[in-house]
C-alpha positions as CSV (number, residue, x, y, z in Angstrom):
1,X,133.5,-120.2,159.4
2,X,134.5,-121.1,155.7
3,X,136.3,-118.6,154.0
4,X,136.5,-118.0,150.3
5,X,139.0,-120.3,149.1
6,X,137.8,-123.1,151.4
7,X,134.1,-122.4,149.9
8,X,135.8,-122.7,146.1
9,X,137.9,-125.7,146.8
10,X,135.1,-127.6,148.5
11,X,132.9,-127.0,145.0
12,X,135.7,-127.8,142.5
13,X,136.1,-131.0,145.1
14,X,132.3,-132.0,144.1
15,X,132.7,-131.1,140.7
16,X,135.5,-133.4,140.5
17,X,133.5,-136.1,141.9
18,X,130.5,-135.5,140.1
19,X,132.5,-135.6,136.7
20,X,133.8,-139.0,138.1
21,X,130.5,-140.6,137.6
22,X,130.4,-141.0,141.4
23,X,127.5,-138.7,142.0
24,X,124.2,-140.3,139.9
25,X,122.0,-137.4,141.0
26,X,121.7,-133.5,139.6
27,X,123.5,-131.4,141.7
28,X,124.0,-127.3,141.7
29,X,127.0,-125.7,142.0
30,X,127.5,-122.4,143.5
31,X,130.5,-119.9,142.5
32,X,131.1,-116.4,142.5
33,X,129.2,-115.4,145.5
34,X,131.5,-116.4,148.2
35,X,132.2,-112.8,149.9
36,X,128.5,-111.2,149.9
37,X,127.5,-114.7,151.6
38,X,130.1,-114.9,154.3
39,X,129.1,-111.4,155.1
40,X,125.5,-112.3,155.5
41,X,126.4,-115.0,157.2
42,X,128.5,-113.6,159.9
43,X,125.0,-111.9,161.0
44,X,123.4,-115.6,161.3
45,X,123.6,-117.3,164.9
46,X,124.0,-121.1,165.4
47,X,120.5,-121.3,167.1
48,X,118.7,-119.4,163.9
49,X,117.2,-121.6,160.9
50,X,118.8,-121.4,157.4
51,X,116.0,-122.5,154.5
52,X,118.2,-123.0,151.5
53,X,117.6,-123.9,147.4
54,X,119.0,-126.2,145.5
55,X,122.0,-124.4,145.4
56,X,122.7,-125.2,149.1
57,X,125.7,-126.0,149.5
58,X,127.8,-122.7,150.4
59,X,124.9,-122.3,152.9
60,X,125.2,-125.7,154.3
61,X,128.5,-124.9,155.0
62,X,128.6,-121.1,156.8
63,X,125.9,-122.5,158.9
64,X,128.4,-125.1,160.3
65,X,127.1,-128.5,158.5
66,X,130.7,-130.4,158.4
67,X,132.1,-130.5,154.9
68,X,133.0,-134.8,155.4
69,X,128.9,-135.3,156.6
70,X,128.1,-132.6,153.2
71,X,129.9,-134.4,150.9
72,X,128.6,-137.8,151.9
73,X,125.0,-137.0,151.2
74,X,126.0,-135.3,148.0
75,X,127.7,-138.6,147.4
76,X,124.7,-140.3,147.9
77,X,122.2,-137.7,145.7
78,X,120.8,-135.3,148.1
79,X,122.4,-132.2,146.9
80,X,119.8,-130.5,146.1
81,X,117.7,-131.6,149.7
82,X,120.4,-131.5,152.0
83,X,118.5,-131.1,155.6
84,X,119.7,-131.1,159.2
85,X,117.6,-130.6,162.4
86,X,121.1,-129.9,164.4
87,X,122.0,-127.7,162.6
88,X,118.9,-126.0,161.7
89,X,119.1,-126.6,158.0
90,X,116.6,-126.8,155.7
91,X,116.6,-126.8,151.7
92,X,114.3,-128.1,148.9
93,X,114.1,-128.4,145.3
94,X,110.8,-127.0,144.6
95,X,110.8,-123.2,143.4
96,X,109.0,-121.4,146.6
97,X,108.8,-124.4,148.1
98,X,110.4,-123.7,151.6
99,X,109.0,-119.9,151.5
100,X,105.5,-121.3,154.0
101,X,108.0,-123.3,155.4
102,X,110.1,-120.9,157.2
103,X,107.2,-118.5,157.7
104,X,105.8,-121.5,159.7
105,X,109.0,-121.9,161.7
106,X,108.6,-117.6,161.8
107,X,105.6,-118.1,163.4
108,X,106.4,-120.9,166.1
109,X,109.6,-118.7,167.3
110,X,107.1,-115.8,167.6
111,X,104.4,-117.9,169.2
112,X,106.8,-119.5,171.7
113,X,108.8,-116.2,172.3
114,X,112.5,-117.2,171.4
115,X,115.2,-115.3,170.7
116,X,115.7,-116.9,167.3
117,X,115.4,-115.4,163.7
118,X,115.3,-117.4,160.3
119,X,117.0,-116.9,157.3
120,X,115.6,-118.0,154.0
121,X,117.6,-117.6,150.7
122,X,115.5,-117.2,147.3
123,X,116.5,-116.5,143.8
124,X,115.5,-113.9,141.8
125,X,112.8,-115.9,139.8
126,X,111.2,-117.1,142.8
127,X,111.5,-113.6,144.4
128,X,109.4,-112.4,141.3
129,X,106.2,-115.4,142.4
130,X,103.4,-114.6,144.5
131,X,104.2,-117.1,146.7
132,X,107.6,-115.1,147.8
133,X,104.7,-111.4,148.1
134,X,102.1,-113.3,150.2
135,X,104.6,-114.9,152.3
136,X,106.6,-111.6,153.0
137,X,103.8,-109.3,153.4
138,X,102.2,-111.9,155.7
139,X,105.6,-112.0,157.6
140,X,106.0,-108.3,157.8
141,X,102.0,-107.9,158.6
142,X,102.9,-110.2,161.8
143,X,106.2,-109.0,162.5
144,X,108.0,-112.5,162.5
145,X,111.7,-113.1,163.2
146,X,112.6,-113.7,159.4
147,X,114.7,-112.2,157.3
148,X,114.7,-112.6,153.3
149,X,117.8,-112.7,151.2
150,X,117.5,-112.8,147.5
151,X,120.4,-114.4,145.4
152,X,120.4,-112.5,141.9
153,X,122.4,-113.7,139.2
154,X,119.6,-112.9,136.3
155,X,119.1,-116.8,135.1
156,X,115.2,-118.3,135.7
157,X,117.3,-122.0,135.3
158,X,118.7,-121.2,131.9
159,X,116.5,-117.8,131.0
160,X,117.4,-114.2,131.7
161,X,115.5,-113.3,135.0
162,X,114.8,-110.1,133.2
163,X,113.6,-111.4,129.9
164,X,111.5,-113.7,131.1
165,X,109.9,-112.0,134.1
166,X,110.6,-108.4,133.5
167,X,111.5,-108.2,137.0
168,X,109.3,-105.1,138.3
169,X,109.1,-105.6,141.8
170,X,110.8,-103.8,143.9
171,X,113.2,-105.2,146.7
172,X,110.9,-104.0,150.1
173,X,112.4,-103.0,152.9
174,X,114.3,-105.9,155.3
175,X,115.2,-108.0,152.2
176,X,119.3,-108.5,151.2
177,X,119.3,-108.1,147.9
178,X,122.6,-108.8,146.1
179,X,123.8,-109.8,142.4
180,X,126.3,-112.1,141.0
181,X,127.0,-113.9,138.0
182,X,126.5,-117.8,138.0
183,X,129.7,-119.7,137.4
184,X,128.1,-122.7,136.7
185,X,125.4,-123.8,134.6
186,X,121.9,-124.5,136.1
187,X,123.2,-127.8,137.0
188,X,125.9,-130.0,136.9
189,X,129.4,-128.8,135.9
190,X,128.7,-128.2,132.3
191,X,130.8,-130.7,130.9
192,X,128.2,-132.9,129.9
193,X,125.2,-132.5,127.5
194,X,122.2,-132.0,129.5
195,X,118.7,-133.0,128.1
């Protein structure tokens, strides 16, 4: 498994490239979250599915994607859909998009009685949708092998979480819940004007 410095160095590495010019395609950095995932991580198996965000790549790379294979398809503009049916890794760019898509996988690991679990990582907007409420109340209704974890760092893209949504709800029971500050901007490396 990655450790802390080998997570860091891999996104400075892409940040590099990106601010080359060599990357034509939006991609999201992560950054000061490194401990509170390798400890989630460390509960994850190799044969349980990962659904990931955008901001995949941390992810991609506790679950065991290889870094060379990673930074290719970066490369090449898929950060932010980086996908791998070895490895049971799946990620999308659309807000709640990959919530009834791991419930679905849920379901078939209940339906065909393996030991697996999945694992899908949210923000904190998309945790405040009603997509994230019907999918988790349907999942604990059911009692499917899935477990929620909720990445906080308080920014709807580039709005406070809390401003914006007034984030009310309350984390339920068998969610991770955990808070960090963003160290980069919503995308890109913030070296560049955005529009």
């Amino acid at each position: 498994m990655f450790n802390k410095n080998q997570l860091i160095n891999f996104e400075e590495e892409i940040k590099k490239i990106y601010e080359s010019g060599k990357i034509r395609a939006p991609i999201h950095l992560s950054g000061n979250n490194e401990e509170h995932l390798i400890k989630i991580f460390k509960k994850i198996k190799k044969n349980d599915w990962v659904f990931s965000t955008w901001r995949n790549h941390y992810h991609a790379l506790l679950k065991g994607i290889p870094k060379e294979w990673l930074k290719k398809e970066i490369i090449k503009g898929r950060s932010m859909g980086i996908n791998s049916i070895k490895h049971k890794f799946y990620s999308s760019a659309i807000v709640g998009g990959i919530l009834p898509i791991a419930l679905g996988v849920a379901k078939s690991i209940k339906l065909k009685k393996q030991k697996t679990k999945v694992w899908v990582f949210i923000g904190d907007m998309t945790f405040e949708t009603g997509v994230f409420h019907e999918c988790y109340k349907f999942s604990k209704n059911m009692k499917l092998p899935i477990k929620f974890v909720v990445e906080d760092n308080n920014m709807s893209t580039n709005s406070p979480t809390d401003k914006v949504w007034g984030k009310k709800s309350k984390t339920p029971k068998n969610v991770f819940y955990y808070k960090y500050k963003r160290k980069y901007p919503h995308h890109g490396t913030g070296g560049w004007v955005l529009f």
